[in-house]
C-alpha positions, 0 to 999 in steps of 0.5 A: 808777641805783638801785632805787627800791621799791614802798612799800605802804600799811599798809592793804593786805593782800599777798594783796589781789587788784587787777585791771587792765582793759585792751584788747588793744593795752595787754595786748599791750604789757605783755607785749612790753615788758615794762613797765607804763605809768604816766601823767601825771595831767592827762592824766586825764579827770578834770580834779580829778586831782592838785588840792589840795583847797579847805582846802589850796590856800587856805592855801597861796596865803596863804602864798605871798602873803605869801612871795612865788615861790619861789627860783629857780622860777616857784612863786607859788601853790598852782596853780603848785605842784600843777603842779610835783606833777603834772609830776612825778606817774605813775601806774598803777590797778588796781581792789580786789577779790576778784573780777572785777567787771561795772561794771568790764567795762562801764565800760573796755569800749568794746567786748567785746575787752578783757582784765582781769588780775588780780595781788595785792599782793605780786606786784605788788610783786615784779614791780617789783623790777627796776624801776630807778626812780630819784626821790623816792617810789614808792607803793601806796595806796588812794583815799580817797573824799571830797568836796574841800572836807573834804579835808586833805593829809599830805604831797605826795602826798596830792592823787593819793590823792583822789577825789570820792565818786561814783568810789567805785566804782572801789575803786581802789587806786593806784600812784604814781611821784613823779620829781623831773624838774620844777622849775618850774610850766613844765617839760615832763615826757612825758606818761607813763612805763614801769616795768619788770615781770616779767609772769609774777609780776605776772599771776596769771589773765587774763580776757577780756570775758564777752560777747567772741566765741570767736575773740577768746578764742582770740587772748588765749590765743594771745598769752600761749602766745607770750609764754610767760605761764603764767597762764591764760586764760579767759572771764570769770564773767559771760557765756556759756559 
């Protein structure tokens, strides 16, 4: 199987610090598999992820109106094509900044015990170098924020870097892995897909939820001394000391 590579977007500097905000049972498996996961988009709450915008898929369903299904699949329109994209579309996000960040605590914290590890660019990357992928794309962009009725497509995975504007405060940047798995708008496809990682290239620092208790600080640093993480742990900015 060859080595599909990490493309980055142009935009992105490789010292540019991405956070993950995760719970325990996610941090744990990174660390003990070894892999990231990457899931499905119409596994998403938002039930936009991955749709053309309203520009797009109306000239597509023109087209296909006039062409008629595609050769060979069940592609009659641009929702049965968008299907095909997302069954075939894996994603992993990572929140943009400098720092860790309180709306991202709040938000994927349902409670205190969740940890956030924070990586850049080029480490991100260089993790991934093993990651033994074999499909059509693996990239490295940021979200565009916009409405979707003022959207325009570039090519097929532009769907998956398109999000209303009120998540623009997620300043998500995101990881995509196109597979070429889905030929028809029924195939099935799992729901999700591990990626290979080196996690000691890929973490750079872990945080543990600024309000968690010290005992829950104390398991964090006890997992990544088990799993011989040299990246260190320490409670986040925010809460008490």
């Amino acid at each position: 199987m060859r080595n599909l590579p990490l493309n980055v977007d142009d935009n992105l500097s490789q010292d540019e610090k991405l956070w993950r905000y995760i719970d325990l049972s996610k941090f744990v498996s990174l660390l003990s598999t070894k892999t990231l996961w990457l899931a499905r988009p119409d596994t998403f709450q938002d039930s936009h992820e991955g749709k053309f915008p309203l520009a797009m898929k109306s000239s597509l369903d023109k087209i296909y109106s006039k062409l008629g299904p595609c050769p060979n699949t069940n592609i009659s329109s641009s929702d049965d094509f968008g299907g095909v994209l997302c069954r075939n579309a894996y994603i992993s996000c990572w929140h943009r900044n400098a720092n860790e960040n309180m709306v991202m605590w709040q938000v994927y914290g349902k409670d205190t015990n969740i940890v956030s590890i924070q990586t850049d660019v080029q480490s991100l990357k260089e993790s991934l170098e093993d990651s033994k992928l074999n499909g059509l794309s693996f990239l490295l962009k940021n979200i565009n924020y916009q409405d979707h009725s003022e959207s325009n497509l570039e090519n097929y995975t532009a769907p998956f870097f398109i999000k209303r504007p009120h998540f623009s405060f997620e300043n998500e940047t995101r990881m995509l892995y196109s597979a070429n798995k889905a030929i028809t708008a029924s195939c099935e496809t799992p729901l999700g897909h591990t990626c290979k990682v080196n996690p000691n290239i890929l973490i750079k620092e872990i945080l543990v939820h600024p309000d968690s208790e010290g005992w829950f600080v104390n398991v964090v640093k006890d997992i990544a001394i088990k799993y011989e993480i040299d990246a260190p742990v320490q409670r986040g900015l925010y809460g008490h000391r």
